[in-house]
LOFI-40660 format. One record per residue (C-alpha): residue number from 1; residue in three letters; z, x, y. Coordinates in steps of 0.5 Angstrom, whole numbers, padded with zeros to 4 digits. Example, Ala and Ser with C-alpha at 12.3 -4.5 7.8 and 13.67 -1.06 7.14 Angstrom:
<pts>
> resi,resn,c3,c1,c2
> 1,ALA,0016,0025,-0009
> 2,SER,0014,0027,-0002
</pts>
This chain:
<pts>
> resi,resn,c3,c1,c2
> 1,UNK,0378,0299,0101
> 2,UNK,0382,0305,0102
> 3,UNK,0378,0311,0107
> 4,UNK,0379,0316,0102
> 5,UNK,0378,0316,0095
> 6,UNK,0386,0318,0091
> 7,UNK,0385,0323,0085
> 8,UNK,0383,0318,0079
> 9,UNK,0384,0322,0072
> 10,UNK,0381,0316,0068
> 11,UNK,0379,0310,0068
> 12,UNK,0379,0304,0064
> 13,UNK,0374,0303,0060
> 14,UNK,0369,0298,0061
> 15,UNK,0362,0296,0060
> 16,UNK,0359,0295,0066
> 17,UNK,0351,0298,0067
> 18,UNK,0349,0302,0074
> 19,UNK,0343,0303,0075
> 20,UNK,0342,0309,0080
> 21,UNK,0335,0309,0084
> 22,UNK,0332,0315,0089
> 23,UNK,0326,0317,0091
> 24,UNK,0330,0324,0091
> 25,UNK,0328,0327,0085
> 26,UNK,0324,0334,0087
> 27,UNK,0325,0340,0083
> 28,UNK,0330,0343,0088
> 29,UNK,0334,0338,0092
> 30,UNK,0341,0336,0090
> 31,UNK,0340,0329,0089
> 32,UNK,0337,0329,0082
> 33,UNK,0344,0334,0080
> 34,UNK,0349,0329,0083
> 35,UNK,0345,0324,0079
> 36,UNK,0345,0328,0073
> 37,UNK,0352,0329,0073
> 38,UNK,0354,0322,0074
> 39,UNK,0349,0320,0068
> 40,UNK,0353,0325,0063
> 41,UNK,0360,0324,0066
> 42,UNK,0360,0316,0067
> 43,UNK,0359,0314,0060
> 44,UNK,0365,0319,0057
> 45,UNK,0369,0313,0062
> 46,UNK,0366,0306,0059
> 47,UNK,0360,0305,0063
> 48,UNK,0353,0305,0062
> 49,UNK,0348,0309,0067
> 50,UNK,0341,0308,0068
> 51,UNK,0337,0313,0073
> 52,UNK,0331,0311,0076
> 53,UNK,0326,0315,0080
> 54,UNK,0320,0318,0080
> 55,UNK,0318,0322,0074
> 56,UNK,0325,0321,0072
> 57,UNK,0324,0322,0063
> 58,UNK,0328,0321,0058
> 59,UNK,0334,0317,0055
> 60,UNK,0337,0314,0060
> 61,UNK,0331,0314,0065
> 62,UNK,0326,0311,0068
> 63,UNK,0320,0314,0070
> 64,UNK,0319,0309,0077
> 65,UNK,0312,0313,0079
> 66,UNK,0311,0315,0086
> 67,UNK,0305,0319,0091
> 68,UNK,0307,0326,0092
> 69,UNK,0309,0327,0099
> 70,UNK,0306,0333,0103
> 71,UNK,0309,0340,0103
> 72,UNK,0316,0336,0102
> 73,UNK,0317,0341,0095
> 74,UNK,0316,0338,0090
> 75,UNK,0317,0330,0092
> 76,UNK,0314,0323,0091
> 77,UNK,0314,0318,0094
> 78,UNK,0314,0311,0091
> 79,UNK,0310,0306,0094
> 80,UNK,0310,0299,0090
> 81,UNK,0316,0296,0092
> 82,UNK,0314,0290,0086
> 83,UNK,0314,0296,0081
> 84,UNK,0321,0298,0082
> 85,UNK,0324,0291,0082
> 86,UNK,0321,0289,0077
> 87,UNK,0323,0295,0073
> 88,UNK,0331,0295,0075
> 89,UNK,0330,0287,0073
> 90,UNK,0329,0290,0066
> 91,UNK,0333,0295,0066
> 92,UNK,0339,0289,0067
> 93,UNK,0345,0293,0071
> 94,UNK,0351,0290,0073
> 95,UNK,0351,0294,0079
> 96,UNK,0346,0297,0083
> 97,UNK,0346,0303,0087
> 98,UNK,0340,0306,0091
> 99,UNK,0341,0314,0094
> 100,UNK,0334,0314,0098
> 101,UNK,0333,0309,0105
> 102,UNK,0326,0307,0103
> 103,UNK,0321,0303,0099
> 104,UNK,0327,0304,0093
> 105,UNK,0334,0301,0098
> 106,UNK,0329,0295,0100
> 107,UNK,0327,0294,0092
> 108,UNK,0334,0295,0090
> 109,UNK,0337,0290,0095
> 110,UNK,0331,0285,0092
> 111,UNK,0332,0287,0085
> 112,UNK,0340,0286,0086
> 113,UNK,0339,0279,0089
> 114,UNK,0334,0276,0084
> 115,UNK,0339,0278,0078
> 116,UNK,0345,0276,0083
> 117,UNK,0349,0282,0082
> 118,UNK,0352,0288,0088
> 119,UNK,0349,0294,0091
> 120,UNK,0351,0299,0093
> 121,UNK,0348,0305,0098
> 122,UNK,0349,0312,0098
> 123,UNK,0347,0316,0105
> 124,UNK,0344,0322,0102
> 125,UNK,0340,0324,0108
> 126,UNK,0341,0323,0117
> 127,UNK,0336,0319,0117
> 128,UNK,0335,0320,0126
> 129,UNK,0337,0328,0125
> 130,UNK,0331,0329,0121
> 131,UNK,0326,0324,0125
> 132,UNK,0327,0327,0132
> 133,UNK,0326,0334,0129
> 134,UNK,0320,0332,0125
> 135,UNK,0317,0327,0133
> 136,UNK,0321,0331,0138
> 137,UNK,0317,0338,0135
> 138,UNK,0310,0335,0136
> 139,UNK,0311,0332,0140
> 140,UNK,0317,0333,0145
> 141,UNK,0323,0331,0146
> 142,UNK,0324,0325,0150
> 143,UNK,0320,0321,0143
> 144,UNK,0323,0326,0139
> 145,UNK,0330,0322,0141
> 146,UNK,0326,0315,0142
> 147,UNK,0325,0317,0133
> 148,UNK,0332,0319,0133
> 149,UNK,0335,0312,0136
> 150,UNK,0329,0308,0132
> 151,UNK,0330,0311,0125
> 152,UNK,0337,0309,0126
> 153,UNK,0337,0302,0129
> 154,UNK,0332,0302,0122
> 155,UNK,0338,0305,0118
> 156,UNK,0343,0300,0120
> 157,UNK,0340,0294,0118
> 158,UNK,0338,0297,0112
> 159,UNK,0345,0299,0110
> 160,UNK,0349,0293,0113
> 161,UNK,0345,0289,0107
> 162,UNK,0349,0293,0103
> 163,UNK,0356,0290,0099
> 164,UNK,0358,0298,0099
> 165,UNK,0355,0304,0103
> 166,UNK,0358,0311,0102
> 167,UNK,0357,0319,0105
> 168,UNK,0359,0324,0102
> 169,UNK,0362,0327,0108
> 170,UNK,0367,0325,0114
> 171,UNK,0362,0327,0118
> 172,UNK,0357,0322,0116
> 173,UNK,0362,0316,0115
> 174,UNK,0364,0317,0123
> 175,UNK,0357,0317,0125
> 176,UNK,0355,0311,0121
> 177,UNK,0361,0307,0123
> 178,UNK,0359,0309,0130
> 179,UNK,0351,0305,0129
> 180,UNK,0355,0299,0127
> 181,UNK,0357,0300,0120
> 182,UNK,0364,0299,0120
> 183,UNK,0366,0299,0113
> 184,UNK,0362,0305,0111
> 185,UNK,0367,0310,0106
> 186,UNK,0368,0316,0105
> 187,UNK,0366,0319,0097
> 188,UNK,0365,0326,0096
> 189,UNK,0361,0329,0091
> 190,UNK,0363,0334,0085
> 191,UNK,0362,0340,0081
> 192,UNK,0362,0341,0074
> 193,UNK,0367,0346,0073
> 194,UNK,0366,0347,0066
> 195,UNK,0359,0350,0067
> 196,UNK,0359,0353,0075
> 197,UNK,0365,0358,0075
> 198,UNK,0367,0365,0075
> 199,UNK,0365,0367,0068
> 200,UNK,0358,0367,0068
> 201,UNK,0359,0373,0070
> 202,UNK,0355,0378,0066
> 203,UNK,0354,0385,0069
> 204,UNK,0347,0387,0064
> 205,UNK,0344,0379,0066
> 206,UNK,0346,0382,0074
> 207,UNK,0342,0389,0072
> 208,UNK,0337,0385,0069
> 209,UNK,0337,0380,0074
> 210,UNK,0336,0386,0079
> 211,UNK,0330,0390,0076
> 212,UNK,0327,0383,0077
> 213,UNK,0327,0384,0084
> 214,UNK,0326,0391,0084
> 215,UNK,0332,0393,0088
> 216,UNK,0336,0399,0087
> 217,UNK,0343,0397,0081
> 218,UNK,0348,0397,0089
> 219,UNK,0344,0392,0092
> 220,UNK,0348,0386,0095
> 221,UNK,0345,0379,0093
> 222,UNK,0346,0374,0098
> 223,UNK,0344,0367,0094
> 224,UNK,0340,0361,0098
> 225,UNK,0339,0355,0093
> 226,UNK,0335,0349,0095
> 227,UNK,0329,0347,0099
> 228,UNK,0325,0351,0104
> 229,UNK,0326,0346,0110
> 230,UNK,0325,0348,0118
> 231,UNK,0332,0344,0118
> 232,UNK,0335,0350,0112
> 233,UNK,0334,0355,0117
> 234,UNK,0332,0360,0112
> 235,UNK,0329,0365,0118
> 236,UNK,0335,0365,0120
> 237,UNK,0337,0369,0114
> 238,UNK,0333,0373,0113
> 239,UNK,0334,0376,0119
> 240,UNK,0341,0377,0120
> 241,UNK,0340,0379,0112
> 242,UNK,0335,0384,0115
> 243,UNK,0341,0387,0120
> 244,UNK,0346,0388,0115
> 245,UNK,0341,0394,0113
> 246,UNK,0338,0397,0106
> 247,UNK,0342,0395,0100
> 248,UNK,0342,0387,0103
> 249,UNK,0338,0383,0099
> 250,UNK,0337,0375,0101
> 251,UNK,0335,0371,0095
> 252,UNK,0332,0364,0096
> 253,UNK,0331,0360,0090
> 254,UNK,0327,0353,0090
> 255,UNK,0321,0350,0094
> 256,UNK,0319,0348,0100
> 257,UNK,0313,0349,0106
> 258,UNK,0318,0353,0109
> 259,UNK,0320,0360,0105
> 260,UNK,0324,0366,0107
> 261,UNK,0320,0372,0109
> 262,UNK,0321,0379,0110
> 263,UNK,0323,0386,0107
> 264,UNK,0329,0384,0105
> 265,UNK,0328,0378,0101
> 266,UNK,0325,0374,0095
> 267,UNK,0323,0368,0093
> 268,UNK,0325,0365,0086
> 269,UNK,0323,0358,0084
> 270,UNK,0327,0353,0082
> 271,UNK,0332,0353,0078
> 272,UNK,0333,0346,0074
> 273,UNK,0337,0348,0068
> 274,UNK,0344,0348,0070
> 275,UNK,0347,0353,0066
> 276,UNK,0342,0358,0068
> 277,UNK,0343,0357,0075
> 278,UNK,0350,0358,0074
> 279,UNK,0349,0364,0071
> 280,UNK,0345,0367,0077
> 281,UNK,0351,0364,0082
> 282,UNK,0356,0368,0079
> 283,UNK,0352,0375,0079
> 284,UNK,0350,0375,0086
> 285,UNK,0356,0376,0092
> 286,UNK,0355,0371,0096
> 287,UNK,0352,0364,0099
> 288,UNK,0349,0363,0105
> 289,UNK,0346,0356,0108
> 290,UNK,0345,0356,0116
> 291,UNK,0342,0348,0114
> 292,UNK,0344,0343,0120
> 293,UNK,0343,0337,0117
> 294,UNK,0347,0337,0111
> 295,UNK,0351,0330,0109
> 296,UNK,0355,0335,0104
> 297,UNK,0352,0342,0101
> 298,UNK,0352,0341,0093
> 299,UNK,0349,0348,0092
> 300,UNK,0355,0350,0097
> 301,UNK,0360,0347,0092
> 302,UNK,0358,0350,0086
> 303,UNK,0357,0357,0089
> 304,UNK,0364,0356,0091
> 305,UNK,0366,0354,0083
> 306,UNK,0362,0360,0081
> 307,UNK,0368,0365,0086
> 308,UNK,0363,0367,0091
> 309,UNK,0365,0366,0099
> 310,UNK,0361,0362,0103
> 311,UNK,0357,0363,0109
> 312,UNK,0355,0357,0112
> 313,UNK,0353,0353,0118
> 314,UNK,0358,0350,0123
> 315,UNK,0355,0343,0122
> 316,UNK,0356,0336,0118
> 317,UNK,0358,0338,0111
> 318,UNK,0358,0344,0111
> 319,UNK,0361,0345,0116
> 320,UNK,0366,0341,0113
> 321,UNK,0366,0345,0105
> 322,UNK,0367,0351,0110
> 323,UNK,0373,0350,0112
> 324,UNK,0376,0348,0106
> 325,UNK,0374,0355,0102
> 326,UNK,0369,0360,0106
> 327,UNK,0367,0363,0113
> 328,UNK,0363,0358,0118
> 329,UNK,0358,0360,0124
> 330,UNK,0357,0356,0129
> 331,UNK,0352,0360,0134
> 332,UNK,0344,0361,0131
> 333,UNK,0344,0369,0133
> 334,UNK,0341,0373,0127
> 335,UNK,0348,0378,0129
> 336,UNK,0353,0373,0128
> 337,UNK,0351,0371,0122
> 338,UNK,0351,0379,0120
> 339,UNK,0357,0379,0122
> 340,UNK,0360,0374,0118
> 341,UNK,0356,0376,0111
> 342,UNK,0358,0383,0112
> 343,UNK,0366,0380,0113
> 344,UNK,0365,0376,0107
> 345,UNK,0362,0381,0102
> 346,UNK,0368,0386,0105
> 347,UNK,0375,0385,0108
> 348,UNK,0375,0377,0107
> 349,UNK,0372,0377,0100
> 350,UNK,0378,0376,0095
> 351,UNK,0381,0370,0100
> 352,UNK,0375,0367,0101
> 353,UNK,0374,0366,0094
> 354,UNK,0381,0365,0091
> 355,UNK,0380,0359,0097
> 356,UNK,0373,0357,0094
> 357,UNK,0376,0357,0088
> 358,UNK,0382,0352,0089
> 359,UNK,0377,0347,0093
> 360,UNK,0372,0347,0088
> 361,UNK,0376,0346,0082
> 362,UNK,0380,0340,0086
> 363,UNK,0372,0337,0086
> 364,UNK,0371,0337,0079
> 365,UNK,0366,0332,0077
> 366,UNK,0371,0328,0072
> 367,UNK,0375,0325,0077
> 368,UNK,0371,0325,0083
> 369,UNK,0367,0320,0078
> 370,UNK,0372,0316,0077
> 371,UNK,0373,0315,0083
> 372,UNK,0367,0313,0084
> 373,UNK,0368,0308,0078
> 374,UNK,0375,0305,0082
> 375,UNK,0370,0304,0088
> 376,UNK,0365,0300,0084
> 377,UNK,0370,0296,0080
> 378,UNK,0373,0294,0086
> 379,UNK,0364,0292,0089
> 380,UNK,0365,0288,0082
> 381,UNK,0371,0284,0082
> 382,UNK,0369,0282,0090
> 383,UNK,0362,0279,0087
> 384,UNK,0365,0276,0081
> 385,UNK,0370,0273,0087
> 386,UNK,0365,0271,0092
> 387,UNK,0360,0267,0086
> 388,UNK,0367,0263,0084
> 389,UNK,0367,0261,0090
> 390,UNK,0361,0258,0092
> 391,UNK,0361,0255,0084
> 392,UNK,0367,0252,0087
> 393,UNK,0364,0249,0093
> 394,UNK,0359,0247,0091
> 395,UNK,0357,0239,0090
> 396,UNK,0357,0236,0083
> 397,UNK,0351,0233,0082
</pts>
């Protein structure tokens, strides 16, 4: 199979049924929007969709349960492997994919072995980065890094079980092929261009959008989208927001035990609809993300489809979505991104957001699902030709 994906227009259509599994559905993350995105663009190319998670509602969705995970904002956890297979055995899909490394990746490869049938695991998350910061700020250093080369032996073994693994940046593939997962693929993620673009613009929602913050008509709005995390580095941008000076405003949107504070911030909580988020992208003036450990940067991709320039951390990602449409900062100096926001709101403004434009555009959801639909079409064939096989070998009795 092919590193990267080639554009697809179309796909033939088919009556396959994927069944997508994730403990990732809190209010706020980006998991939940590519899985709903994938729910509304899959059946226009033939194929059933079924999402599973917990508190997931609605035609189409199955609700797997779960127990709420501490300050995570918003997330549950299920805890009952059992349940879960039991649920995707129901549910009957053709393929199976799993968008989480935890209980749900371990009933999702049970389920896809009792009803014979491929599973495909999607690396949402760097599993090692994530334990080392959480061990390493405990209880120092040395076993943050003996977590960090733990939950990475755990993730190897987990996903080498997989018929497919994918991430959604070059970034993760390279990591995941340096653990030993050779045959992990590159796939992006999109954007819905129709609902996140320029257009949404509207000068009296900006006004009325302003009189709710309580700040001056002129004031610049510098948009967060996501989870308040320790690795968002919202701190951050809240300081360097707070060197720009009077008439800066960060404005963080979500959830999460880590939110911005200071003078020159507001915190507004999650927006799930996806037409009132894009409304709010296109009347702020740019988007700022200082995250290190993002596998993508979703809110960054609709900010970009929305015409706003970007200004994102260096790392992984973003880094990478940064380079095809925004300014990149690497140092963790309030000063320096100051420096990069006041270029990106000034002299670069209209270059960054013709850039971001044509990037995000060439992401459409439409085709990068299609692609998608390529990839597992390809899973398919693979496993009908494996069970001929081993038909075929098999003894007549």
């Amino acid at each position: 199979m092919a590193d990267a994906p080639s554009r697809m227009d179309a796909a033939p259509a088919t009556s396959h049924h994927l069944l997508d599994a994730s403990a990732f559905w809190g209010p706020a993350g980006g998991v939940r929007r590519v899985l709903t995105a994938r729910h509304e663009v899959l059946p226009r190319l033939g194929w059933r969709h079924t999402v599973l998670a917990p508190r997931a509602r609605g035609p189409g969705f199955i609700d797997c349960g779960g127990l709420p995970v501490p300050w995570s904002g918003g997330y549950r956890l299920p805890w009952w492997q059992r349940r879960v297979v039991q649920l995707i055995e129901a549910a009957q899909p053709d393929l199976i994919e799993a968008a989480d490394p935890y209980t749900v990746a371990w009933a999702v490869l049970e389920a896809g072995r009792r009803l014979h049938v491929p599973t495909v695991a999607f690396c949402h998350s760097n599993l090692p980065a994530m334990a080392e910061r959480l061990v390493g700020g405990a209880l120092g250093a040395v076993r943050g890094r003996w977590a960090a080369a733990r939950a990475q032996a755990y993730l190897t073994d987990l996903y080498a079980r997989f018929d497919l693994v994918l991430a959604p940046s070059r970034s993760m593939v390279q990591r995941l092929r340096q653990w030993g997962l050779k045959d992990a693929q590159w796939q992006p993620l999109g954007v819905d261009c129709q609902t996140f673009n320029p257009s949404a613009a509207d000068a009296l929602w900006r006004q009325q959008l302003i009189q709710r913050l309580g700040v001056p008509s002129s004031t610049r709005l510098l948009l967060y989208t996501g989870r308040f995390a320790p690795e968002k580095h919202l701190g951050l941008l809240a300081d360097a927001v707070g060197l720009l000076g009077p008439g800066h405003l960060l404005v963080a949107v979500g959830s999460g035990p880590r939110p911005p504070r200071g003078a020159q911030v507001r915190v507004l909580p999650p927006v799930t609809d996806s037409g009132l988020l894009a409304r709010l992208l296109a009347n702020c003036d740019i988007y700022v993300h200082a995250g290190d450990q993002e596998t993508f940067g979703l809110g960054a991709l609709e900010a970009m489809a929305s015409g706003l320039p970007t200004v994102l951390s260096d790392c992984d990602g973003l880094g990478e979505l940064a380079q095809a449409g925004g300014l990149a900062v690497k140092s963790r100096q309030p000063s320096d991104w100051a420096k990069a926001m006041a270029s990106a709101l000034s002299e670069r403004r209209d270059e960054l957001r013709d850039q971001a434009l044509a990037h995000a555009r060439a992401h459409d959801w439409q085709p990068i699902v299609a692609q998608m639909v390529h990839r597992y079409g390809r899973v398919l064939q693979h496993s009908a030709q494996r069970r001929e096989a081993g038909s075929a070998a098999s003894p007549p009795l």
